[in-house]
N, C-alpha and C positions, 0 to 999 in steps of 0.2 A: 513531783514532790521536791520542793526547796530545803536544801540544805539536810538529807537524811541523815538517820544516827549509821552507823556498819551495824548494829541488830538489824534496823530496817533495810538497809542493804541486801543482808543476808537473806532474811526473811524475803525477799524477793526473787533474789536465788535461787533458795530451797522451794518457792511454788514453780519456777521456772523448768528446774530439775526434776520435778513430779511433771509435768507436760510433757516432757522431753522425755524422760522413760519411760510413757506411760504411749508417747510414739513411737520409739524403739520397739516396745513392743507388740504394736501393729504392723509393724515393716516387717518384724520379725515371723510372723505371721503368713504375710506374705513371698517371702524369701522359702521360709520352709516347704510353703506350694510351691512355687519355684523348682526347688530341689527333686519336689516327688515327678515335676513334668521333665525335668534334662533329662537326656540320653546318653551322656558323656560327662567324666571331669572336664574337658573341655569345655564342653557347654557351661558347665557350673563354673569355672573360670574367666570367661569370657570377657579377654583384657579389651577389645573392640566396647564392650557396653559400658566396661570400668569408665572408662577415656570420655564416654557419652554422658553416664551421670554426672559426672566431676566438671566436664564442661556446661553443663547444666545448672549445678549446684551453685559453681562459681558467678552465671548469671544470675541467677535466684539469691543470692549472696549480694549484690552489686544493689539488686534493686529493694530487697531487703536492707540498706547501709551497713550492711556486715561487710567485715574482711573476707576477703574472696579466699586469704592465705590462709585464715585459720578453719574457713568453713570448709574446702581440698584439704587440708589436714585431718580434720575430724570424719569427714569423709571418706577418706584414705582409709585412716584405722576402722571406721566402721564397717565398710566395704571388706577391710580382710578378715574381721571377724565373722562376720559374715558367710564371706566363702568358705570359711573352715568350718559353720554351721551347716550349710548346706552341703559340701562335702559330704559328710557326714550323714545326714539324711539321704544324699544318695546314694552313697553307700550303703546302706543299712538296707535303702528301699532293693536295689541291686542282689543284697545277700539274700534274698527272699525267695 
């Protein structure tokens, strides 16, 4: 698109932002299973995989033309939201 308005802009944003929540949560999804299979906060923590995604990401980032800085960032915070989700489910599964 040459020369868009910032409506059009946005409006691309806002579809962009419905894909991306709308993967959020499917990962979330999957996290939650996650949570019901660990045996430990430990396991549910697990700074070792943290470090794998993120190095991961950062390549998928690279060949994606995204900022490897911002895509480690947003995956940072997602990843600890995250574990505080799963936390959580494990715990819960744990209190049973």
């Amino acid at each position: 698109m040459q020369n868009p308005t910032i409506d059009e802009v946005r409006r691309h944003i806002d579809d962009i932002d419905r894909e991306i929540v709308a993967l959020i949560g499917r990962r979330q999804a999957w996290v939650v299973e996650a949570g019901r299979l660990k045996t430990d906060r430990a396991a549910v923590r697990a700074p070792d995989r943290v470090e794998a995604v993120i190095a991961k990401v950062r390549s998928l980032a690279a060949d994606a033309g995204a900022s490897a800085e911002v895509v480690e960032s947003t995956y940072r915070a997602m990843i600890s939201a995250f574990i505080d989700l799963e936390l959580h489910v494990h715990e819960a599964r744990a209190d049973r």
